[in-house]
C-alpha positions, 0 to 999 in steps of 0.5 A: 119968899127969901131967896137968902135960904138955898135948903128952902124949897117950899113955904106954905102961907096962910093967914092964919095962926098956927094953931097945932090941928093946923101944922098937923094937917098941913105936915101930915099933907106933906109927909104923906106926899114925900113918901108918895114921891119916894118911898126909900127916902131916908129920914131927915132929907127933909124939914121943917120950920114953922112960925106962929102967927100968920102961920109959915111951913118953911119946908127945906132940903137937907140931902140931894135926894130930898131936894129932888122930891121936893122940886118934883112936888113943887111941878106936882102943885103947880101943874098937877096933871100935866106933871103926871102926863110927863111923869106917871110915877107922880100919881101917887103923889098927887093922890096922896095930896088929894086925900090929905089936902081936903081938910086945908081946904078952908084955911086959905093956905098958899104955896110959894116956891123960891124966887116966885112972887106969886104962889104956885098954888092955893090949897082949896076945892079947885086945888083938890079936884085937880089933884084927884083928876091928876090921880086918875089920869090913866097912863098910856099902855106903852109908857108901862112895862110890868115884870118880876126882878129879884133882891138879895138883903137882909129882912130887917122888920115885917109888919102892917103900917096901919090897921086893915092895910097889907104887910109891908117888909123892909129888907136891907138892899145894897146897904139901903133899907127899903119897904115893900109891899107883901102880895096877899096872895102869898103862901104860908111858907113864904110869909112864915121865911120872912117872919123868921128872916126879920127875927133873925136879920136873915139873908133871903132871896125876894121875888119882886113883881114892879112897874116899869114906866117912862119918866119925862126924860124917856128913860124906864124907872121903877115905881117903887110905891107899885112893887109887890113881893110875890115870894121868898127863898132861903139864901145860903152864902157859899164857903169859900171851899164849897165855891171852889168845889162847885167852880171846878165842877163846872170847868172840868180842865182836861188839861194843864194847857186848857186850865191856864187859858181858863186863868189868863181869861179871868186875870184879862176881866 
């Protein structure tokens, strides 16, 4: 593989033409494997270039976020299950992989990482066993920690991604727009505010139910692909005289002396 191109950090290679079920097969592979990895990956982190004959998917990074991704599936395809014993969150890639790769099975595609001479993977029926394995490697009980957070957005679409599959919100977080799935379990009530909340761009409260696990480095992130919104309140924004009515309820000054310990408290933070 060139090493002249730094954005590019995978290319698959085969043998064989590009024909258009075989970019599809191979493209929907990784498209279904970058979600996988991170689902609040932004639309155009990540390319591709395809050449004709002697088919070549040049797959390149075009944002940092989308370099991260692609180097942790690089690990992912060369050790599959030990990728996953050190990182649990890749399970989800390696599954997705699985299950899109079976169809490439055939076609003698390689894949090759940069300054590697030799490919990191082939894609056949061994490949696909190992990333099934990978999938279901269970992971030990005290690298999980399961709980409930909350988010505070606006709730921008509501919906099913693909026919018999969950509803699926995406809420505006932080200025970022993230997809999470709605338990099935939710009350009419609930999915009725978030019907309305995504017709209104309306600002709610969201109850998340997420995993915690233990990444390579020992530190807990959050599996995004896991969390599960468990309910939804409707969130007033408070005007600026209601906020301060409620703030000097609370304090209750019983003097002029005690109200400007209370200020010079606030001016330290």
């Amino acid at each position: 593989m060139p090493a002249k191109d730094p954005k590019m950090l995978l290319e698959l290679r085969t043998p064989s033409a590009a024909t258009p079920k075989r970019v599809q097969d191979a493209a929907r592979m990784i498209a279904r494997a970058l979600e996988a990895s991170d689902p609040d990956l932004q639309d155009g982190s990540v390319t591709m270039v395809v050449s004709n004959l002697d088919m070549r998917i040049a797959v390149r990074a075009q944002r940092p976020a989308g370099r991260r991704v692609l180097r942790s599936l690089s690990g992912l395809i060369s050790a599959p299950l030990l990728t996953v014993q050190r990182n649990p969150l890749m399970k989800r890639a390696a599954d997705a992989i699985a299950k899109e790769s079976r169809s490439l099975a055939e076609m003698g595609l390689e894949v090759f990482a940069p300054g590697r001479a030799s490919p990191i993977g082939k894609i056949d029926h061994d490949f696909v066993n190992a990333m099934e394995a990978a999938a279901r490697h269970e992971t030990p009980p005290d690298s999980i920690v399961r709980g409930t957070s909350e988010a505070y957005g606006r709730v921008l679409r509501i919906g099913r991604r693909d026919e018999g599959q969950g509803l699926v919100i995406r809420i505006r977080v932080n200025g970022e727009a993230r997809d999470i799935s709605v338990a099935g379990n939710v009350s009419t009530n609930v999915l009725k505010l978030l019907f309305d909340a995504a017709r209104d761009e309306r600002l709610v409260r969201v109850e998340i139910e997420v995993s915690w696990m233990k990444d390579v480095d020992g530190n807990w992130v959050v599996d995004k692909r896991g969390a599960l919104v468990t309910g939804a309140q409707e969130f007033e924004v408070a005007s600026g005289a209601e906020f301060t009515d409620v703030a000097l309820s609370v304090i209750e000054p019983r003097s002029d002396a005690e109200l400007a310990d209370i200020i010079s408290d606030l001016e330290t933070r």
